[in-house]
C-alpha positions as CSV (number, residue, x, y, z in Angstrom):
1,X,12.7,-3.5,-4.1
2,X,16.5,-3.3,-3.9
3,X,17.9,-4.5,-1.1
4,X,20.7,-2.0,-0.7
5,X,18.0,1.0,-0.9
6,X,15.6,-0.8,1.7
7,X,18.7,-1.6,3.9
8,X,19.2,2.2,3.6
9,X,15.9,3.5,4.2
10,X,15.1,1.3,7.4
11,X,18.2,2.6,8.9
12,X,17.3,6.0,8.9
13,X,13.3,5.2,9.6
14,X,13.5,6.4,13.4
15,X,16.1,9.7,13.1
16,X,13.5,11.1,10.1
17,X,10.6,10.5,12.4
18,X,11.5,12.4,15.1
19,X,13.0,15.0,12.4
20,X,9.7,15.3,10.6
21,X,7.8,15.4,14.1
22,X,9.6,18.1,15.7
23,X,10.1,20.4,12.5
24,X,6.1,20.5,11.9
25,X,5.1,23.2,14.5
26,X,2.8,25.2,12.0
27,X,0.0,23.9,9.7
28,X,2.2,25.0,6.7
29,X,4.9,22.9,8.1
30,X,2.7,19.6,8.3
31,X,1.5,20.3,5.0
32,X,4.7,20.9,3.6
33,X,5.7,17.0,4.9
34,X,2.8,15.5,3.9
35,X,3.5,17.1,0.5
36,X,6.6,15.4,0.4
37,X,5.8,12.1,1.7
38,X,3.9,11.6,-0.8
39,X,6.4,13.0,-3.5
40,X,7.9,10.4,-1.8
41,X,5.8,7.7,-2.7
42,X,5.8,8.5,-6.5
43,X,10.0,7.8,-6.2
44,X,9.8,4.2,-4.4
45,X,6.9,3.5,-6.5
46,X,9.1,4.2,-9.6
47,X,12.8,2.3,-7.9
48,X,10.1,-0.7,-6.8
49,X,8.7,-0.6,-10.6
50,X,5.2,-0.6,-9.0
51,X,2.1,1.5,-8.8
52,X,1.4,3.9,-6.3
53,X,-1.5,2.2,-5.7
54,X,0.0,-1.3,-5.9
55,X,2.0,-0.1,-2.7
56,X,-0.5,1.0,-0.5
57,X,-1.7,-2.3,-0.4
58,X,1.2,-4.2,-0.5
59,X,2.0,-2.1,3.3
60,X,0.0,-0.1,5.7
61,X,-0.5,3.6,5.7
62,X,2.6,4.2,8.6
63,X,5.3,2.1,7.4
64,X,4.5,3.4,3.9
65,X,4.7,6.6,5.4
66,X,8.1,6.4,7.0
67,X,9.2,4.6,4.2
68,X,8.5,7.3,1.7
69,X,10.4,10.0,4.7
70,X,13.1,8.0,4.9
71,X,13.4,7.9,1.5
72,X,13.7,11.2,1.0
73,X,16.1,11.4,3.8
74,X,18.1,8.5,2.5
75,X,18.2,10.0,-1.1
76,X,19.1,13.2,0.3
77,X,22.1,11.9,2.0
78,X,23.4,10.6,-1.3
């Protein structure tokens, strides 16, 4: 993966976290994050030139999972 992005995305892990966290107070709200962590997953998996699948092995399930949200967060800072 590009240096620059994960230099990006591990910068903004924490902040996203405790966004995500407090911002799911209904069940539509959790399943609106989980939606997009893994829309998430689809983009690194495409910037890393890997498989969705090929990533969920390469890390575990959490740092995948704040990976993917800070993604998103880091993208949508751009």
């Amino acid at each position: 993966m590009n240096d620059e992005l994960l230099h990006i995305v591990k910068k903004h892990s924490r902040a996203v976290k405790v966004r995500v966290d407090t911002q799911q107070k209904t069940i539509p709200d959790a399943k609106r994050n989980i939606d997009l962590t893994f829309h998430a997953i689809d983009i690194v998996a495409r910037i890393a030139k890997f498989s969705v699948i090929k990533i969920l092995f390469i890390e575990s399930r959490l740092w995948l999972t704040e990976l993917a949200i800070s993604t998103l967060f880091a993208i949508e800072r751009l």
